[in-house]
N, C-alpha and C positions, 0 to 999 in steps of 0.2 A: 579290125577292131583291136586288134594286137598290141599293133605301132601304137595306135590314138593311145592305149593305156599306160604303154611304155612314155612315150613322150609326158601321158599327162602326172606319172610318175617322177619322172626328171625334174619338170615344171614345181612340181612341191617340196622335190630339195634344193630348189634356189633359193627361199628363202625358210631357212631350216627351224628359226627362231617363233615365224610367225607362223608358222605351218603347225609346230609342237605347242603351239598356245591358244589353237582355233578348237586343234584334236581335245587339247585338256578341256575345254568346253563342253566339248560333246561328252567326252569319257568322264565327266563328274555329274552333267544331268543322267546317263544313262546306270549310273551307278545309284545314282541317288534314288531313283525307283526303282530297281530292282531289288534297295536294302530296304525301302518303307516295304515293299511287297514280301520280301522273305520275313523282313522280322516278324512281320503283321500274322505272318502264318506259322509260322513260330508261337508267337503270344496266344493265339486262339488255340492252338494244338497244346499248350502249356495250360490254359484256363480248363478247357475242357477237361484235360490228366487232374488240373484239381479237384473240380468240382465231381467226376469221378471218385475221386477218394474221399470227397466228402457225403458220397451218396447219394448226392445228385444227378441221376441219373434215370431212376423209377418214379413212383408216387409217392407221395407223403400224405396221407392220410391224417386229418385232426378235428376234434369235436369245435365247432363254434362259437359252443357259451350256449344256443340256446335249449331252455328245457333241460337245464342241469345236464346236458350230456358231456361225459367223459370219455374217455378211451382207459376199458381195461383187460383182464385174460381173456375174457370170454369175446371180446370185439376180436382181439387178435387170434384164437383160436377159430375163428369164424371166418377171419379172413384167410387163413391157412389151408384152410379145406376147399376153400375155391377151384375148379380147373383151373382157370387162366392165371391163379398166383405160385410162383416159383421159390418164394421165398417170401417172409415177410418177418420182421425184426422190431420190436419193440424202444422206443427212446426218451428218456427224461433228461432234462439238459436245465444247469444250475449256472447260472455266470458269478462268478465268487472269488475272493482267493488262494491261493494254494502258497505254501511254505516248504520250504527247506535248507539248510544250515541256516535259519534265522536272515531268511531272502524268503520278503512275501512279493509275489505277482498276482495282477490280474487272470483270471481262466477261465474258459471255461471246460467244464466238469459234465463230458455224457456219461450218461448209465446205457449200456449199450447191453445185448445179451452175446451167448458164447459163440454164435452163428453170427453176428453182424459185423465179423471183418470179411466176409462175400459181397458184402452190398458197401462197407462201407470202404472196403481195400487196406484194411491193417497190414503191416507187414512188419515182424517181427524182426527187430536186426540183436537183441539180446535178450536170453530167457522164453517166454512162452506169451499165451496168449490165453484170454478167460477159459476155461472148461466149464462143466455143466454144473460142476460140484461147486464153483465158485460161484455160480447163477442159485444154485437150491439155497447154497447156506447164507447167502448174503454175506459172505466174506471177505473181511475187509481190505483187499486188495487191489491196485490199481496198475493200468498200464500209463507212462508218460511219451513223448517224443524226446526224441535225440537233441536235441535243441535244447530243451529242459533241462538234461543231463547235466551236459556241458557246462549248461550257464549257473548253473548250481554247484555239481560236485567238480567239475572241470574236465570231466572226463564221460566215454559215453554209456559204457556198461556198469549201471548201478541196481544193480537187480540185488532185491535185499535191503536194501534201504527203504528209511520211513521218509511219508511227504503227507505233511501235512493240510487239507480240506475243510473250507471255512462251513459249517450247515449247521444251520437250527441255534444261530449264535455264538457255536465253540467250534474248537480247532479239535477234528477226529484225525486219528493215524490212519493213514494205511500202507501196506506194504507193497515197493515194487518188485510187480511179479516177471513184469516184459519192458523192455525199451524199444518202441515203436520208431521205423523212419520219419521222418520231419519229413516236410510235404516239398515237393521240389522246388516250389520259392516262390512264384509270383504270387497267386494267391493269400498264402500263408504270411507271405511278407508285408503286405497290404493290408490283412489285417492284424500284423504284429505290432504296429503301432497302437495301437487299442489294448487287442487281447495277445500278449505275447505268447499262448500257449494251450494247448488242451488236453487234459488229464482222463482217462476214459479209466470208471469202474464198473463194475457187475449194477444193472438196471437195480434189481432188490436190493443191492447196499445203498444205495443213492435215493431208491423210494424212502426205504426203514428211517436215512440221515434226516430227510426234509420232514417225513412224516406225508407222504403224500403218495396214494394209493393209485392215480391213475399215470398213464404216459401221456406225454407229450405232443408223441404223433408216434405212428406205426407205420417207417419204413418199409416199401412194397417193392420187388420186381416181379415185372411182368413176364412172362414165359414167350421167349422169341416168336414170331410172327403174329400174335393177339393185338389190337392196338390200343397203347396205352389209356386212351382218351375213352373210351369207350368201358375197357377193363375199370377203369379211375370210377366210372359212374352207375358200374354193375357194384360195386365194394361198397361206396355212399349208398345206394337203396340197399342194399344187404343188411346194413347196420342202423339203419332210419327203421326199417323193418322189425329187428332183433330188439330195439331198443324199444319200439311203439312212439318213434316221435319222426318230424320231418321237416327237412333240411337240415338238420343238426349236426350234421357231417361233410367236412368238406375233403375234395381230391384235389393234389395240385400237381399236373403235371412237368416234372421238377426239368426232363428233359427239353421239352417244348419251351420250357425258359431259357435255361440252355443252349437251342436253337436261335432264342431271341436275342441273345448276347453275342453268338456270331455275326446274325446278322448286322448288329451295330457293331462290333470290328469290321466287320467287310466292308459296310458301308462309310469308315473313319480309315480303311486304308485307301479304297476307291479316292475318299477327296484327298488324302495327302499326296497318292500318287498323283493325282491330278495336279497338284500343288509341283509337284516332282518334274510334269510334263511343260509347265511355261519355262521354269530352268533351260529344258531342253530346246525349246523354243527361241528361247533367248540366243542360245549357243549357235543355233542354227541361224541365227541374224548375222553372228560374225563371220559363218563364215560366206554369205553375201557380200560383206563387206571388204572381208580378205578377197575374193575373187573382183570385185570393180576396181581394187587396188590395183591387183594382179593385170588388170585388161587395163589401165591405164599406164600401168608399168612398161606393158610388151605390145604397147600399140604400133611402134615400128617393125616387129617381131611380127607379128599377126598381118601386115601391110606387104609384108616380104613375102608371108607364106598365100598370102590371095593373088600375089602378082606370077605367083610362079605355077597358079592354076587350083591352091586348093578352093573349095568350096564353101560357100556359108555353112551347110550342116558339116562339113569336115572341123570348122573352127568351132560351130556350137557344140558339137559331141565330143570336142575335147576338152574345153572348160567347166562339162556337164559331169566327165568323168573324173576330173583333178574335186570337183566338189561331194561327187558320189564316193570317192576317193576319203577325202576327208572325213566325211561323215560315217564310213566302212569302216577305218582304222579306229574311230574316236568310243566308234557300237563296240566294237571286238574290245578293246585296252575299258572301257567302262563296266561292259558286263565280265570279265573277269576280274574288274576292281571291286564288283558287287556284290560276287559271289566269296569272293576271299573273302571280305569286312564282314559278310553274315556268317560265313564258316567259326571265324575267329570269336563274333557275338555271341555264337550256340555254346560254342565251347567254354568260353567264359562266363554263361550263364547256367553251363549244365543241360542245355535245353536240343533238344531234339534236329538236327539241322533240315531244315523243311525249305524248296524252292517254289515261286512260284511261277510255271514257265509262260502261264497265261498274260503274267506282269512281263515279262522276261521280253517274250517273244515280243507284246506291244512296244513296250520299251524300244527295241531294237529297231520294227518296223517303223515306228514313228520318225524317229533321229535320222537314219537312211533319208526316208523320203522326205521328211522337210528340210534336210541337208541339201539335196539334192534340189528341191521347188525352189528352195534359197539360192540356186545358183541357174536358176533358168534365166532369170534376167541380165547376168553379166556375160553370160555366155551370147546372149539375144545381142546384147548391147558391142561388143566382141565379135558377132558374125557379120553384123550390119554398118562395120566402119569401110569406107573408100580407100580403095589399096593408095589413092591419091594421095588423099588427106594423113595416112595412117605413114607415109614414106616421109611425110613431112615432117612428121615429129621427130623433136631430139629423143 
């Protein structure tokens, strides 16, 4: 088995040009799925880190409309005494403008309380973040993103500065108290074309602005092992209850959406890669075609070696392995061209560098063995010539 590999080694630096142009074949379909697989895991592992820091993650609790039901203290205090609730956070959310140095944007504007950077992932990169005294007093103070900073003052740390919030007709101050991280990008970016930003105040400064006494919805985490779905519809009859009305409260499983939206990545990577996999396919024709080349090239060559006693499977296992050959070198030089291109992606996107080896591996398996199926037949066509007929040729 040795010699045959050696030989069929030699065999592919005879012609060096068309050898290095069958492998780039392979090593660009096998790249090419392994970067739709990596990025794709990548992008899902980036939407989820957003939709985490947006809260989405627990339940969201909100009145329907019917029976005049709202969300107010007393819902949310109700739902805080629950076993199965770990935390639950109150939200009013204004979409409006915001100003500063005389730069109005679009925003939107949560009223959040001093406990809802747990649920919703604040993370302070300058000054502080709401306390309780800023929640009692209705204080008019606000936290921005980093993002905002910049694109306003030009710089990121503006703590201290007034920014301006459009409610109830007029433009109120308020002061920034924290400079919040900007969201890692995809999400955020996606909807920065819309809303290029969000300004979070104390829940009471933002009710007192609008004049509007009830929330939104009432932000829930669940307490690990309880299942959300279930917990979601002990909290709706709890408040249908308390209120003396029914159905008037809905649960929305915010994670389970969340689950939803992988699975439509998963299934938009599955068909790219698949898209990925006829490339490969493709590649694997050439080099078919490079090998009937090959076997019409060295049909004197092949006539010599049957006359002097080799065998048909001695000639077919060695035209078998110059294609298993090909398709080996082309696996190996593609998936390290595919893991570089996504290394490089993560990094220039900030993003998390995630492999997927379930793509990797198929990838890999696939290009071998239809490299190789694609060379069963010149090698057949190769074992089956007449050492007669094959001495005959020029």
């Amino acid at each position: 088995m040795g010699e045959y590999a050696k030989c069929a080694w030699k065999n592919l630096g005879r012609k060096r040009i068309r050898t290095a142009l069958t492998i780039l074949g392979i090593s660009i379909g096998v790249a090419s799925v392994i970067l739709i697989g990596n990025i794709a895991e990548m992008g899902t592992d980036t939407v989820t880190g957003e939709m985490d820091s947006l809260g989405l993650s627990g339940i969201a609790i909100t009145a329907s409309g019917q029976d005049g039901a709202s969300l107010d203290g007393d819902d949310l205090g109700a739902i805080k005494i629950m076993s199965s609730v770990k935390q639950a956070t109150p939200i009013v959310m204004v979409t409006t403008k915001v100003s500063a140095r005389a730069k109005d944007m679009q925003a939107i504007v949560w009223g959040v309380d001093s406990e809802s950077e747990d649920i919703i992932s604040l993370e302070s990169v300058h000054g502080r973040l709401f306390n309780r005294n800023d929640i009692r007093t209705g204080a008019p103070v606000c936290l921005i993103d980093e993002q905002f900073a910049r694109k306003t003052y030009l710089r990121g740390n503006i703590v201290g500065k007034k920014v301006s919030v459009l409610c109830g007709g007029a433009f109120q101050s308020y002061t920034v108290v924290g400079v919040i991280k900007t969201g890692t990008g995809l999400l955020q970016n996606v909807i920065g074309n819309y809303i290029p930003t969000f300004v979070y105040v104390p829940y009471t400064t933002l009710q007192a602005a609008t004049q509007k006494k009830s929330f939104d919805e009432i932000a829930v985490k669940i307490k690990s092992g309880i299942p959300t779905e279930s917990a979601g519809k002990t909290i709706v009859s709890r408040l249908n209850r308390l209120n003396g009305t029914a159905d008037a409260y809905l649960s929305t499983d915010l994670a389970k959406q969340r689950e939803g939206l992988n699975d439509i990545l998963d299934m938009v990577t599955l068909v790219l890669s698949a898209v990925g996999a006829i490339s490969l396919l493709v590649a694997s024709l050439s080099i078919m075609t490079m090998m009937l080349v090959s076997v019409n090239e060295r049909t004197r060559e092949i006539g010599i070696k049957k006359a002097l006693g080799a065998t048909r499977g001695a000639i077919m296992l060695e035209f078998l392995l110059e294609a298993a050959l090909l398709s080996l070198i082309g696996c190996v030089a593609g998936t390290a061209a595919g893991l570089l291109i996504s290394w490089g992606a993560s990094a220039c996107f900030h993003a998390l560098f995630r492999v997927r080896p379930d793509i990797m591996l198929m990838a890999s398996a696939f290009a071998i063995l239809s490299g190789t199926a694609f060379g069963v037949y010149p090698a057949w066509k190769a074992a089956c010539l007449k050492p007669v007929d094959a001495l005959r040729q020029e």
